[in-house]
N, C-alpha and C positions, 0 to 999 in steps of 0.2 A: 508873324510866326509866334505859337506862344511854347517858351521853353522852361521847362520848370527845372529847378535846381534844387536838390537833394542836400540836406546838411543845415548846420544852424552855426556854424563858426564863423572866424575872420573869413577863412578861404571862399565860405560860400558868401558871405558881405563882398569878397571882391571879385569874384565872378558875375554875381549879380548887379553890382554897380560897370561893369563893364560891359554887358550884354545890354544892361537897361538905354546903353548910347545908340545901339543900333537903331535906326529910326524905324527896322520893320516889326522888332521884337517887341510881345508884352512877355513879362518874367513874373514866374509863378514860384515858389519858394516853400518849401517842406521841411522842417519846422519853421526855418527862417530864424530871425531875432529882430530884435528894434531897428537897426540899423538895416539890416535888407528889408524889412516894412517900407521904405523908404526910396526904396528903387521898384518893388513889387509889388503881390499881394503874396501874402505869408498863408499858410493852410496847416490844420495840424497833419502828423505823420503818424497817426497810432499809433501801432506798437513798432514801428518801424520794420516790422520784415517783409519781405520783397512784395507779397501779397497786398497788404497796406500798400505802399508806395504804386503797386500797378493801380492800384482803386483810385489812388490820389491824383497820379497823371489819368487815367480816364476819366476823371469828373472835370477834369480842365480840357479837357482834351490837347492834349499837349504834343505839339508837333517832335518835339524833340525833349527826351532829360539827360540831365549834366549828376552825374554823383559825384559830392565832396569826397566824405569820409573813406576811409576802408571797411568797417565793418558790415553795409549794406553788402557790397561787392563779394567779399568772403560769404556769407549768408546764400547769393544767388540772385542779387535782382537784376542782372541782367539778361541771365537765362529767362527767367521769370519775362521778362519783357519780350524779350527775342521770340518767346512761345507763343506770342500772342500779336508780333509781328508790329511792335510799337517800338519807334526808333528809341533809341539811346549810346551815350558814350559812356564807354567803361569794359572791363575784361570780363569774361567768362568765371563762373568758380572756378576752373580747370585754372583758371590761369593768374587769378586772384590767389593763389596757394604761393604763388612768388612771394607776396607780404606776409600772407597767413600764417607760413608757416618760414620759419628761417632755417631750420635743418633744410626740408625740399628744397629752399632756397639753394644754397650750398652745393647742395649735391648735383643740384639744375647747373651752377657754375663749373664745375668739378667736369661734371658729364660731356657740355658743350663748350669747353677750353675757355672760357670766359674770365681772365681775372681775373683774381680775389686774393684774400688772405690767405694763408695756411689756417688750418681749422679742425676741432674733433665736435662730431656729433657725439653728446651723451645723451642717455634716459634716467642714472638715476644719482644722486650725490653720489656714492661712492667710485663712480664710476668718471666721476667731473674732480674728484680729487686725486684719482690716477691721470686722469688726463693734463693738470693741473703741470706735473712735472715735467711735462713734454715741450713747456712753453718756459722763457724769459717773463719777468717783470718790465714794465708792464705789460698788462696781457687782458686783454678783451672776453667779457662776459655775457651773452646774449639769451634774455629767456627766447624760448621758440612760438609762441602765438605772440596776438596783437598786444602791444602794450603801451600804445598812445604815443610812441617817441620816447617812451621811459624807464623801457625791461632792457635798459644796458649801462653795464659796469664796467670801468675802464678800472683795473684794481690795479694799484702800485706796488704790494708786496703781498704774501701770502695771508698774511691774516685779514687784508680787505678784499681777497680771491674767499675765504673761507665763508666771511660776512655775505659777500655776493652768494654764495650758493645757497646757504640758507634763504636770503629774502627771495631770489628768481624763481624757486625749486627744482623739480627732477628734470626733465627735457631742455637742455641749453646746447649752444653751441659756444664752444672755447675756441680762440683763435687771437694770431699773430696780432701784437700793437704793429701797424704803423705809420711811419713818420711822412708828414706832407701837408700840402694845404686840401682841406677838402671841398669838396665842390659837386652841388645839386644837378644834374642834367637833367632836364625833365622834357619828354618828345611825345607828340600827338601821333598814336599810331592807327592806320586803319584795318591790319592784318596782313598788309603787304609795304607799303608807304609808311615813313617815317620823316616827321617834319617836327626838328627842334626847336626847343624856346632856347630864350636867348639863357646864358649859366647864370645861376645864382650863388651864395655862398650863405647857409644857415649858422646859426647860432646856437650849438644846443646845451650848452652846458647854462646853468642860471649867474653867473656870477662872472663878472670882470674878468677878462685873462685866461677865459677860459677853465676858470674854476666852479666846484662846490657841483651840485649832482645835476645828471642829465635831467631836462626838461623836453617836451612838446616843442619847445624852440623858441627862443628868447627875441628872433632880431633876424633880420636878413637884407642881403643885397644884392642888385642885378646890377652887372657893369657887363660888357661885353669884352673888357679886356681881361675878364678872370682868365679867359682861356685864348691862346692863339690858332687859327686857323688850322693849325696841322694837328694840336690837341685834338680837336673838336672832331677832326676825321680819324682819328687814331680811335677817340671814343665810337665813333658810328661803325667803323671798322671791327673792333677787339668786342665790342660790348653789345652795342643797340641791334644793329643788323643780325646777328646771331641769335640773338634771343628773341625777336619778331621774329627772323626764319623759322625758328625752331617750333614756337607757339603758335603763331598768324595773329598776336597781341594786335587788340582792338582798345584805344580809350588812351589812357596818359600812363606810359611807364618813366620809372622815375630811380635814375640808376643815380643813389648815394657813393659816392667818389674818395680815392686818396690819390691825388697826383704826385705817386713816388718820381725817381729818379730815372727809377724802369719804365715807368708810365703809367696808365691809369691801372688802380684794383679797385673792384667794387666792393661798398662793406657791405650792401641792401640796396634790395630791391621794394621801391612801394611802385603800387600798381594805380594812384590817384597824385593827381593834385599838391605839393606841399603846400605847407602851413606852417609859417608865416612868404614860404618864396613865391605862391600866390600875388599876397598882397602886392609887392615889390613887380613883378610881373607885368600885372593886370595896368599896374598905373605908369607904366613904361613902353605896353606892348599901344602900337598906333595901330593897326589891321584892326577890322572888324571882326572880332570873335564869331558872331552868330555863323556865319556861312562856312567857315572854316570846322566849325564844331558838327554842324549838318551833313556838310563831307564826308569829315572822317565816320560818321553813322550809317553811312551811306556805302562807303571803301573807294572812294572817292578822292582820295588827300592828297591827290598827285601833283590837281591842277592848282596848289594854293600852295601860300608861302606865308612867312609872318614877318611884318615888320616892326622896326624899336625906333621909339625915340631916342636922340643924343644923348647922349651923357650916362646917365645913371640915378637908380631908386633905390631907397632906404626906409623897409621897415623897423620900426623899433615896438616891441611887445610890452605893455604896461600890465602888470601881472597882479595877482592878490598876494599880500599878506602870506607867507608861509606854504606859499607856491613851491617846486611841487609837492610838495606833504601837504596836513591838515590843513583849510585856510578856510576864513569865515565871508560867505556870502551877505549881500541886505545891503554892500556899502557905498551909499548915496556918491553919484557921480557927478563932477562939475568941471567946466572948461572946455568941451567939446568947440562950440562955435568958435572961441577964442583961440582953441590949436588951430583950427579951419581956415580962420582969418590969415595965417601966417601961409597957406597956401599950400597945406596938408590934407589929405584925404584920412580920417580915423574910421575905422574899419572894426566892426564891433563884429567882440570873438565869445565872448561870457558877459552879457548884457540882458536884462530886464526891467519892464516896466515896474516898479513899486509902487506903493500908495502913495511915497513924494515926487515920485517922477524915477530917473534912468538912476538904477543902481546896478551894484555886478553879480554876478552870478554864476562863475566861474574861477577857474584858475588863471586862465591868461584872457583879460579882461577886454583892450582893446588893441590897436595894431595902426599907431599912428605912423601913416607913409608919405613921403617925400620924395620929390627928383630935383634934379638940377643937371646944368650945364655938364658937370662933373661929379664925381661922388666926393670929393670935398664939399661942393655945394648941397647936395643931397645932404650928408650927413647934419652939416649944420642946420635946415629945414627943418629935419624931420625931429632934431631935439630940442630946437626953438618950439618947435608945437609941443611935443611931450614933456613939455615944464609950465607949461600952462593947464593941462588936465589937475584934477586930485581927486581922490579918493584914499578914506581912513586904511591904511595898510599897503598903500602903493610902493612898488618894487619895478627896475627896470635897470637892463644895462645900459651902461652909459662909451661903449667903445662897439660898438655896432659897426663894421666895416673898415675897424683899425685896419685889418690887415692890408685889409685890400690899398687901405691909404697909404701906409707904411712901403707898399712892394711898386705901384706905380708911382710914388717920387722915385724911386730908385730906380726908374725905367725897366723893370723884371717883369715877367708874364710867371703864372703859373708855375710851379715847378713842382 
């Protein structure tokens, strides 16, 4: 089966190294990076819109494609594909507007009784500083198209609500802080079937503790006790199953979580893959991806399940220099084999060849991932590897899955 995979980040390194197991699968990769060079063959992507990408799976002839990003998806390459009767996984634009756009979003929740925040759609500042009074401190800022994981503002008082409206500008969505652990649920849908991965828990702020501004996502962890059995059907109940019904969502929806008190609210909706809970995923999940993913392309998803290794996986994200603001690419990379050796997978997210060899070329750079018995185990793996990497400007947290550490001593599930 040759499947090509769409994107050139961590996500797509870790989908690609997990597909490249299957013994029937060759993996073809659009744009790719160094690191999926290495499980594939890499092709370039043009100019990337859906037109490009159909040209690129019919030159390989490619039994089945897999999209990373969201950007393609918004765009239309699934339509685009579907026209032409060439299999793929991923939503429809109709239904790509769930990430696209976060007003639709909102109101899609609102519409179909789905948990969320309390919330105002605005269109233009002044109308985001009237709605401004409506809410407590803190209080959640969201621009409304794609903004890579980093058009949201958790503002503490009014003058960092005012700062926020200026940098987001005119179309936001304002809404309720609230308080909980949060947690990634991300489900393979076929437009009627829904088969979940196992919960993850992202990282998105750049800085220890939970500090200093949102990022693409720092760090992540899959443990299967983030969530307890009854969670997990309270989500597929209140959340997942509603909004497939509603759509007949096709591809990986990926409902962003706060586990109040009351139970789950959703903050976002992404319609692909995360990045970094990917990486952590992919190197956790025992089932053979390839057949599962043809399924669901097929609306098929019924007869398949997924299974998880023991224990637990920990991404930790090695970031550039002055990440997420300005940061300087070119920066010669070294220690890769030596995180490996300790029995790491590093997952290359902003990577390129230079004239010395592997430098970075991004903001979040690589995505060194670890499991163990336990996620104590795990964590310590995967930061024995990521102290052995360097590169000039290297940044990284160092408490990647505290929480989770913190709440299983205490014998607590979720709350």
């Amino acid at each position: 089966m040759r499947i090509l995979v769409i994107g050139s980040g961590g996500r797509e390194h870790a989908l690609a190294w997990k597909l490249s197991q299957s013994p029937s699968v060759h993996v073809y990769a659009s744009p790719g990076n160094p690191g999926v060079a290495r499980c594939g063959d890499c092709l370039p992507a043009g100019d990337g819109s859906p037109e490009a990408l159909l040209a690129v799976a019919e030159s390989v002839k490619a039994d089945l494609t897999v999209i990373g990003p969201e950007a393609p998806l918004v765009a239309g390459v699934v339509d685009a594909f579907h026209a032409v009767g060439r299999p793929i996984v991923g939503p429809t634009t109709e239904n790509a507007r769930l990430e696209g756009s976060k007003i639709f979003a909102k109101n899609f929740f609102r519409q179909h009784r789905i948990p969320t925040a309390e919330f105002v759609a605005v269109e233009t500042r002044p109308d985001a500083r009237k709605a401004l009074d409506r809410f407590r401190f803190p209080v959640v800022i969201k621009a409304d198209g794609l903004a890579a994981g980093k058009g949201v503002v958790i503002a503490e008082d009014r003058a960092q609500a005012e700062q926020a409206l200026e940098a987001l500008g005119g179309r936001l969505v304002i809404e309720e802080f609230l308080e909980g652990d949060e947690v990634s649920f991300i489900a393979l849908c076929d437009g009627r079937d829904i088969l979940p991965l196992a919960p993850t828990q992202d990282h998105k702020r750049l800085n220890d503790g939970d500090t200093g501004p949102n990022t693409g996502g720092m760090g992540a962890y899959c443990d299967s006790r983030i969530l307890t059995e009854a969670q997990t059907e309270d989500i597929l109940n209140t959340v997942m199953r509603p909004a497939v019904e509603a759509t007949g969502f096709t591809g990986f929806l990926y409902a962003g979580l706060i586990m109040t008190p009351s139970g789950p609210r959703v903050l976002e909706f992404n319609v692909r893959l995360g990045d970094p809970e990917t990486q952590a995923l992919m190197h956790r999940m025992s089932t053979d991806l390839a057949p599962v993913l043809a399924a669901a392309a097929r609306g098929e998803l019924g007869r398949h399940s997924f299974a998880w290794k023991r224990g637990a996986s920990v991404c930790v994200v090695l970031a550039s220099g002055g990440y997420p603001g300005p940061y300087r690419t070119g920066m010669s990379i070294r220690g890769i084999e030596d995180a490996e050796a300790k029995g790491a997978i590093v997952f290359h997210a902003g990577t390129r060849i230079g004239p010395g060899g592997l430098e970075t070329a991004g903001g979040r750079v690589l995505g060194v991932t670890a499991a163990g018995m336990d996620l104590g185990e795990a964590v310590k793996k995967a930061y024995e590897a990521a102290h052995k990497i360097r590169f000039d400007g290297i940044q990284y947290r160092t408490d990647i899955g505290s929480k989770g550490l913190g709440r299983h001593k205490m014998g607590v599930p979720s709350t």
